[in-house]
N, C-alpha and C positions, 0 to 999 in steps of 0.2 A: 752406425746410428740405429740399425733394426736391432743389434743387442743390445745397445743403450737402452732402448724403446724412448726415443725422441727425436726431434726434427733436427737439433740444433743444441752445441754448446754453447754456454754463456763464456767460458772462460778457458781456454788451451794455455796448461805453462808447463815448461821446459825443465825439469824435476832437476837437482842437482846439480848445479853448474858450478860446481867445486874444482875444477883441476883449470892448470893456467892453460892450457890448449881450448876449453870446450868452449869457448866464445868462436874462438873459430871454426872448430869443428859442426858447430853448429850451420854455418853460412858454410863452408866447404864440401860438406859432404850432402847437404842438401835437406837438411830438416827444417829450417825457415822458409824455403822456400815450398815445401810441400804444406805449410804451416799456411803458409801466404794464400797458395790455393785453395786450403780448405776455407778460408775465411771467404774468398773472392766467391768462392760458389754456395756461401750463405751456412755451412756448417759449422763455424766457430766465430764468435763475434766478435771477443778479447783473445789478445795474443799478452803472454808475460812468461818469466823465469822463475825458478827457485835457486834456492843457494844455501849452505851452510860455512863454508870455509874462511872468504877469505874475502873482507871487502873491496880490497884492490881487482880480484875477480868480476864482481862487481860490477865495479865501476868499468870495468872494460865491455862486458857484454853489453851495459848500458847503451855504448856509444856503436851498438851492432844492428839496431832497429829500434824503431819507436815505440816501443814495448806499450803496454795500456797497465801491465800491472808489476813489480819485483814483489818476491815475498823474501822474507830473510830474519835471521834472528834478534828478534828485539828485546832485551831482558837487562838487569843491573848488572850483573858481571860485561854485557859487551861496551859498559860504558868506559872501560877503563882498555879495554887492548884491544887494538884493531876494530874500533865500533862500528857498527853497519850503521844506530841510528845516528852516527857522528859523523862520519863518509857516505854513506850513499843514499840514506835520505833527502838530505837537502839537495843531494845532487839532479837524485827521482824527480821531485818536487818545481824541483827549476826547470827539467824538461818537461813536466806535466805527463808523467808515470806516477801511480797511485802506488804507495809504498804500503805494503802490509808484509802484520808482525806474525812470530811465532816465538816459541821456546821462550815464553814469560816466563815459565818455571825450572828454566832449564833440561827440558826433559823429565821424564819419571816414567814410572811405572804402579801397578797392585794403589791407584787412585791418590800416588804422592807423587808431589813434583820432586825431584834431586833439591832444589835450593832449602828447597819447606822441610826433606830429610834431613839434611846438615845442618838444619838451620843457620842459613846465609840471610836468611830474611822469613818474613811472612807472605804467605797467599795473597792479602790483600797488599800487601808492600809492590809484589812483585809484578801482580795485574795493574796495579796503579800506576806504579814506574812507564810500562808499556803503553800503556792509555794514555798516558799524557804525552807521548812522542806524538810531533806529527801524521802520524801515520792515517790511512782511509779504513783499515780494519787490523783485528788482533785474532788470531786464528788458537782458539784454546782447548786442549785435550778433556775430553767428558767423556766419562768410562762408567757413569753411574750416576744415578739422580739427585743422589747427595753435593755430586761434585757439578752438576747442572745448578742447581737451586742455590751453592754458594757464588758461583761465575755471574748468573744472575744477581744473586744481592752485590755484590760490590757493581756490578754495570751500572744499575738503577741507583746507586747512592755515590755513586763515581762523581771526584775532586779533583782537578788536576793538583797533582804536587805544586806548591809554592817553592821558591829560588830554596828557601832556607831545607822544606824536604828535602825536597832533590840533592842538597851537599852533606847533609846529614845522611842518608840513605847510599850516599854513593860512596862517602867514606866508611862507611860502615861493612860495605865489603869490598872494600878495595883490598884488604889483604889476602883475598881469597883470588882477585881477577885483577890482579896490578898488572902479572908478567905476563898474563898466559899458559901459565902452567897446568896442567890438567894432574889433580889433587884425587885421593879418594877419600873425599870428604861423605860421601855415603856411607863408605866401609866404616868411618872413623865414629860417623854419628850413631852405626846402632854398635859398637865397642870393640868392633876389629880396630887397634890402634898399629898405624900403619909407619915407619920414618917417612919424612918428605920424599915423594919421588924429584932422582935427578935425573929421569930419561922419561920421555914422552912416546906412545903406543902410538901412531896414524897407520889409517888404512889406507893406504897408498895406493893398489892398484885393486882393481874387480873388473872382472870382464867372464866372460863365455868360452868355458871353453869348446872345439871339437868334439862330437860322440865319441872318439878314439881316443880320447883323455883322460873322458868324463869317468874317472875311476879312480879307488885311492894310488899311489906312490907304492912301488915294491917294496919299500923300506916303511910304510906306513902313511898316514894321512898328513903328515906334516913334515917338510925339507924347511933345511936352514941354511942361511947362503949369511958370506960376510962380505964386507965393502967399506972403504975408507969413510962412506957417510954415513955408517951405523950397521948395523946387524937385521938381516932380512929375513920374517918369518913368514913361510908361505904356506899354504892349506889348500887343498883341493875340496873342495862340498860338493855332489855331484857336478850339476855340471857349470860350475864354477868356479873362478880360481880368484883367492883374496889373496893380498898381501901385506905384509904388515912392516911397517919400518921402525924400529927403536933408536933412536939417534938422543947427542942435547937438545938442552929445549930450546925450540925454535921450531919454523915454518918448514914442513918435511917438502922432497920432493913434489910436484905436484904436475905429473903428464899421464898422459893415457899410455897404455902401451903400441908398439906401434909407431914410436914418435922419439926423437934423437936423445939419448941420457940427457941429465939436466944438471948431473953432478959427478965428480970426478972420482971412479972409483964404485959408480954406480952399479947397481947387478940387475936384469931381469928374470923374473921365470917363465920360463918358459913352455 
């Protein structure tokens, strides 16, 4: 709190709760419950999660405590697979957790959102969209006073989409977020013309490694491991160790390491 320089948090939440384990891991190994004591001794006042994965995820930390806040991705493309504001909003709602959004724009970067690059939609389509979900707040990136002053206008002249928007707008990109698919519609829209991807990138594992790791691979900074569920690409960055899995499209593994395979043919690095 003295490097804070404050008394007290308004809000503690649990940054990524992306893998099927960390709902538990969270109660097992003791971070709620250390969670719990800072609250009790007047140091943090809200307790809530983050997430980007998987709304089944979710929904399971959900029912792990009485959370005060979930943040999770709210945008037009999650309206069509796997939707957070379609599963775990109303779910929030009904336990009286305060659902707030992120990733209206799908991400971006250099002050453009990915959706506004590709053009999937427009700025204000996309904020709009967001805004009109139930949610208690919309958490939006500002990188510049151009991109404050336009978030501001559409706030202050903000309309909830009507039924008819809303099926207009959702059809509109549903060819881009029907299956799931992770597209490089970036690459495409400034003329890198790319074929469909049939194998999807996830980053599977990250974790810490050892000082006595923390070092490239004698064969270089990158080993490649194979397995009946796809092909394993792994990377050492100092002292960390990512991993990456290329598999069909679909829902990649999803454990921490540390914690029993989840698929048949599985590999670790180790």
């Amino acid at each position: 709190m003295r490097r804070l320089q404050t008394d007290y948090l308004d809000l503690w939440q649990f940054h990524e709760i992306n893998y099927d384990n960390d709902p538990d891991w969270i109660v097992e190994r003791g971070a709620l419950s250390e969670a719990l004591k800072a609250q009790k001794e007047g140091k943090v006042r809200f307790l809530g999660f983050t997430g980007h994965k998987d709304p089944r995820i979710h929904l399971k930390m959900l029912a792990k405590h009485s959370w005060d806040t979930v943040l999770m991705p709210i945008n037009v493309c999650d309206y069509h697979y796997r939707s957070f504001a379609r599963e775990v909003v109303p779910e929030a709602i009904k336990r009286g957790i305060a659902p707030l959004g992120m990733k209206s724009l799908g991400g971006g970067r250099d002050h453009k959102g990915r959706f506004v690059v590709a053009k999937v939609c427009t700025v204000e389509e996309a904020i709009r969209y967001a805004l009109s979900q139930p949610i208690a707040s919309l958490v939006v990136g500002i990188d510049s006073m151009k991109v404050l002053e336009q978030d501001l206008a559409i706030a202050r002249n903000f309309k909830p989409l009507s039924e008819q928007e809303l099926a207009q707008l959702t059809d509109k990109v549903k060819h881009v977020a029907g299956d799931g698919h992770v597209l490089d519609l970036v690459g495409q829209a400034r003329g890198r013309r790319r074929p469909p991807r049939t194998l999807q990138v996830h980053p599977v594992l990250r974790w810490p490694l050892p000082p006595q790791a923390a070092r490239p691979d004698p064969g270089g900074d990158r080993g490649n491991l194979s397995g009946r569920s796809g092909a394993w690409a792994g990377r050492r960055l100092g002292g960390l160790c990512e991993v990456f899995l290329a598999g069909p499209p679909g829902p990649p593994p999803c454990r921490r390491p540390g914690t029993p395979p989840v698929g048949r043919g599985e590999q670790r690095r180790r």
